[in-house]
Biotite code that builds the C-alpha atoms (Angstrom):
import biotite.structure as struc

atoms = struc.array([
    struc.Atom([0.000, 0.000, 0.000], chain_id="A", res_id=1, res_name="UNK", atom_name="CA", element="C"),
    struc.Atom([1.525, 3.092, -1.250], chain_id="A", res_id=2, res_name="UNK", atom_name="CA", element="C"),
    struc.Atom([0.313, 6.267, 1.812], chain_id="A", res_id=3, res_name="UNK", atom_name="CA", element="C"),
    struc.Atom([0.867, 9.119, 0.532], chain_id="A", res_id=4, res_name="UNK", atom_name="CA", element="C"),
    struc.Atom([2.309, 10.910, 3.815], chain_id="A", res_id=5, res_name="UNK", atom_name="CA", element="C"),
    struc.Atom([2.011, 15.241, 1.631], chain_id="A", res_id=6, res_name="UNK", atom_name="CA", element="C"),
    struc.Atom([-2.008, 14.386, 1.180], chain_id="A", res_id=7, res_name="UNK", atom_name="CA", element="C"),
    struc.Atom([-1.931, 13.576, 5.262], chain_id="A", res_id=8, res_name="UNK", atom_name="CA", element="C"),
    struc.Atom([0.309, 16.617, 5.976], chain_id="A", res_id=9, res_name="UNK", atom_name="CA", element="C"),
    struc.Atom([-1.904, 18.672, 3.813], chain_id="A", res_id=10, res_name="UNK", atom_name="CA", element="C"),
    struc.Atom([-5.247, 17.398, 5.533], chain_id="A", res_id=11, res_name="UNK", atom_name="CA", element="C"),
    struc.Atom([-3.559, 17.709, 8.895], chain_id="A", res_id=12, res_name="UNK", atom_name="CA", element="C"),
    struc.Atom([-2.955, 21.430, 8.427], chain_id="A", res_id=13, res_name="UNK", atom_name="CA", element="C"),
    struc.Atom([-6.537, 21.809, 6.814], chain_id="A", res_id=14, res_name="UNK", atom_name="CA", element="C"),
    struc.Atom([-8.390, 20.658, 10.055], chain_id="A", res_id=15, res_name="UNK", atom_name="CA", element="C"),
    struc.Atom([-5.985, 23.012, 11.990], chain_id="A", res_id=16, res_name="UNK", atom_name="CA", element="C"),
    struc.Atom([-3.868, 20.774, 13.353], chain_id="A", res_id=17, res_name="UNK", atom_name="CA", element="C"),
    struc.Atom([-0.095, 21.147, 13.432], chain_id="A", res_id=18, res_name="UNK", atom_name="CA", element="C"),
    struc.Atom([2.742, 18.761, 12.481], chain_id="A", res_id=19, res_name="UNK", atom_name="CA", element="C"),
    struc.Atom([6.560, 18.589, 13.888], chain_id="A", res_id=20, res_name="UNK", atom_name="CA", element="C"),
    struc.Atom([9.759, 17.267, 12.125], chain_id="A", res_id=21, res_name="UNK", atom_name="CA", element="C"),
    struc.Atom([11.327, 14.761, 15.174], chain_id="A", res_id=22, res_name="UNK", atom_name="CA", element="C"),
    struc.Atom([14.482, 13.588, 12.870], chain_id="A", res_id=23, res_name="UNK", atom_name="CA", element="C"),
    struc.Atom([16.096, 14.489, 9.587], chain_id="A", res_id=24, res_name="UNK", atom_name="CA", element="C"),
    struc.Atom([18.326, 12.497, 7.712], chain_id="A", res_id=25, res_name="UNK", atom_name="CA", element="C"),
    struc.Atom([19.901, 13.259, 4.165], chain_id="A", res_id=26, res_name="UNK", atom_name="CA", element="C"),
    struc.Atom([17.044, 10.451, 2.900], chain_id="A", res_id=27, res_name="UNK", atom_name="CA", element="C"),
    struc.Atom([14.465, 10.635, 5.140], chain_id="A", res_id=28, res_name="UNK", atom_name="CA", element="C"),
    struc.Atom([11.938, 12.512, 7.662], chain_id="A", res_id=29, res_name="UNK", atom_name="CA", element="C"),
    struc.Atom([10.363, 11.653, 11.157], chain_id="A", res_id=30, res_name="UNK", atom_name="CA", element="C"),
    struc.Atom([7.363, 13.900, 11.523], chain_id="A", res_id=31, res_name="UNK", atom_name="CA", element="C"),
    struc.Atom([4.886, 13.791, 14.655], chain_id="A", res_id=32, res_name="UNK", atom_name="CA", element="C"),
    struc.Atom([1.451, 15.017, 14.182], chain_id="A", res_id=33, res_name="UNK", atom_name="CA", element="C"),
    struc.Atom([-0.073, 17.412, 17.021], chain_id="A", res_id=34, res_name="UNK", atom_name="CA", element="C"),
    struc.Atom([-3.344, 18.092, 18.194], chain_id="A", res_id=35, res_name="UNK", atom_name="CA", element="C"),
    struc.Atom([-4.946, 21.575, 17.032], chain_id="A", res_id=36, res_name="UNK", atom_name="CA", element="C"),
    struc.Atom([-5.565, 22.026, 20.948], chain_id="A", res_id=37, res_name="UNK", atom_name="CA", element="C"),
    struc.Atom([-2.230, 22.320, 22.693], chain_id="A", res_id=38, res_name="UNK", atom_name="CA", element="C"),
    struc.Atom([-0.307, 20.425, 21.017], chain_id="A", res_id=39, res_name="UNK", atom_name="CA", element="C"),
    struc.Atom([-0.194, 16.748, 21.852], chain_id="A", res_id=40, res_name="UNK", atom_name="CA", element="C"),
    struc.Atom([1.298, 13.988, 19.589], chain_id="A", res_id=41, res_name="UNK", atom_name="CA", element="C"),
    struc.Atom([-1.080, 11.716, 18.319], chain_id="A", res_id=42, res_name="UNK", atom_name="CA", element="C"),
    struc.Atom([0.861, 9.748, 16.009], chain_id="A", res_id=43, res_name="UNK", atom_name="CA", element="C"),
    struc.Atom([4.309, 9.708, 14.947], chain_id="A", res_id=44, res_name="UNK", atom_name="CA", element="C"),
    struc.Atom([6.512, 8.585, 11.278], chain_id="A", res_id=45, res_name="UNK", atom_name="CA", element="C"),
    struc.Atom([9.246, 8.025, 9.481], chain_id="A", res_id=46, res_name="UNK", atom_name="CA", element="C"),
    struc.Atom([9.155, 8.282, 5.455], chain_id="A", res_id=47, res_name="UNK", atom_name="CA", element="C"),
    struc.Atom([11.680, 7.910, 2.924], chain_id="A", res_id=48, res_name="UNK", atom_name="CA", element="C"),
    struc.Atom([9.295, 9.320, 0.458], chain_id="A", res_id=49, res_name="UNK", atom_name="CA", element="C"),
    struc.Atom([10.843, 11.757, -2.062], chain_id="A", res_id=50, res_name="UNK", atom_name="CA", element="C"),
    struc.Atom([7.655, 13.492, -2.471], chain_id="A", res_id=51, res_name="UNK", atom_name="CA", element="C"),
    struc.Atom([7.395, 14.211, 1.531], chain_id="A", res_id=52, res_name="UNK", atom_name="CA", element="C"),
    struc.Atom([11.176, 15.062, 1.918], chain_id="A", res_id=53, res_name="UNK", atom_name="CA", element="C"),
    struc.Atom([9.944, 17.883, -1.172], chain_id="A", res_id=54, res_name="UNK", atom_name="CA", element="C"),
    struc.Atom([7.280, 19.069, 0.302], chain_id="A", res_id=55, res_name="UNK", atom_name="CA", element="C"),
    struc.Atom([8.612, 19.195, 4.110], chain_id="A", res_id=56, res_name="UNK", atom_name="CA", element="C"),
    struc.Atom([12.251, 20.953, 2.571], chain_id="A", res_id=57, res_name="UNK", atom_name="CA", element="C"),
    struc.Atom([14.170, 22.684, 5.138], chain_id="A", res_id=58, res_name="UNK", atom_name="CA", element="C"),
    struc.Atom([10.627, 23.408, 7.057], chain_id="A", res_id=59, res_name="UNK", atom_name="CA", element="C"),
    struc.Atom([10.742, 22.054, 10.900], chain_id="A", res_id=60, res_name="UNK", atom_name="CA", element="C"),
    struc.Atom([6.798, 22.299, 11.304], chain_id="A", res_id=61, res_name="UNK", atom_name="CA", element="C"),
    struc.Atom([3.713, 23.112, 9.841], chain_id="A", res_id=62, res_name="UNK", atom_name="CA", element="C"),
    struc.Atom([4.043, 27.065, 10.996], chain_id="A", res_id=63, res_name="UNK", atom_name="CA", element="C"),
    struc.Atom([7.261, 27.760, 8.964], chain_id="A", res_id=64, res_name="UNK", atom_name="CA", element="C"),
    struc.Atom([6.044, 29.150, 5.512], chain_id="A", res_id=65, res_name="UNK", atom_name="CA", element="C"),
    struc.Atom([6.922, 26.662, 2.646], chain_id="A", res_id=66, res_name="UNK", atom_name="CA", element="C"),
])
């Protein structure tokens, strides 16, 4: 099954909730996702997913402007 981890991001952001980069390597990402309401993780991943390490770039959350 093939997730497609920038169409989560982007309906993460869309309900108002926030997302977090954990870990950076040169080929991939660990991002946790955070409640809209203070901030708690509620899940947590690691992607070696070209089109997420593209979309993420040099970004370390959701609130830095792409």
């Amino acid at each position: 099954m093939d997730v497609n981890r920038v169409a989560d991001l982007v309906r993460w952001e869309d309900s108002g909730a926030h997302w977090q980069v954990i870990a950076r390597t040169s080929g991939s990402i660990t991002i946790a996702l955070l409640r809209c309401d203070g901030g708690e993780e509620v899940e947590r991943f690691t992607s070696n997913d070209p089109r997420l390490l593209e979309f993420v770039g040099a970004r370390t959350d959701s609130e830095d402007s792409r």
